[in-house]
N, C-alpha and C positions, 0 to 999 in steps of 0.2 A: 756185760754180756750182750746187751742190746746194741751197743755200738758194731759189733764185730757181726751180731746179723744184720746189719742195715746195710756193711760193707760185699756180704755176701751176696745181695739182689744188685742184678743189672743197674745201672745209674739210667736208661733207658726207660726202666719199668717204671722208677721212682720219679721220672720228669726234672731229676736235678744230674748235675753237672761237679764236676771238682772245684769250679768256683762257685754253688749254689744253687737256688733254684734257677731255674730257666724261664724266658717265654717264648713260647712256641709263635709263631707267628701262624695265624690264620688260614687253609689254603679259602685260594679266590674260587670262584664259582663263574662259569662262563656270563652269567648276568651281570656280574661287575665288572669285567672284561667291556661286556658291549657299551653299557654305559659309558664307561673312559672315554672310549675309542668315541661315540657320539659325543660327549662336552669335550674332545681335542680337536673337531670339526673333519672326522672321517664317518663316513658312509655306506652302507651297503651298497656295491655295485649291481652284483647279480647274488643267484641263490641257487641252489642245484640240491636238492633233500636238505640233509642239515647242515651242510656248508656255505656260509656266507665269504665270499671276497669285496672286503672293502678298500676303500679308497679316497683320496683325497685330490679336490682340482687341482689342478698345475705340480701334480708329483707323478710319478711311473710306478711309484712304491704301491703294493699290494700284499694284505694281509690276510689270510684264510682264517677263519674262526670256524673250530664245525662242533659240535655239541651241544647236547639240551641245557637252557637255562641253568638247572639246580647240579647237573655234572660239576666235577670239581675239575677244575682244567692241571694238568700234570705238571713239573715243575720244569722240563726243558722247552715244553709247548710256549708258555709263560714266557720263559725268559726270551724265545722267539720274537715273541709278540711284542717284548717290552723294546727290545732293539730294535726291531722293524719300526716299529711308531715311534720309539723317541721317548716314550711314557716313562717314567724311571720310578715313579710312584708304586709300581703295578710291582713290589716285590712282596 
């Protein structure tokens, strides 16, 4: 009987999957963002309230980061960021 109410809860609620348990992967927080972006030798250009554009010497490329440190940065934001810079760690 236990079987068949475990089947009845979302696999969502329970954190497992039809292959098993899962790991969720962590979201990132703008603070580990800036970090990156500083140890792959990119920059704060300018700053305007909470958006920072950085930058790197001898590239055109330009990165906007705008949120507080402890915000969780979104998941298409992210993947923005991760293409613009190159970072491929940053998932």
């Amino acid at each position: 009987m236990l079987v068949g109410a475990l089947r009845s809860i979302p696999s969502k609620r329970l954190g497992v999957s039809a292959r098993g348990p899962t790991l969720r992967k962590m979201p990132k927080k703008y603070r580990e963002i800036r970090l990156a972006l500083r140890d792959a030798g990119w920059a704060v250009l300018r700053q305007r309230g909470s958006h920072e554009v950085w930058g790197r010497s001898g590239e055109t490329a330009r990165i906007v980061v705008a949120g507080k440190d402890s915000d969780t940065v979104p998941v298409g934001t992210l993947s923005s960021i991760r293409r613009a810079s190159g970072l491929e760690h940053l998932r």
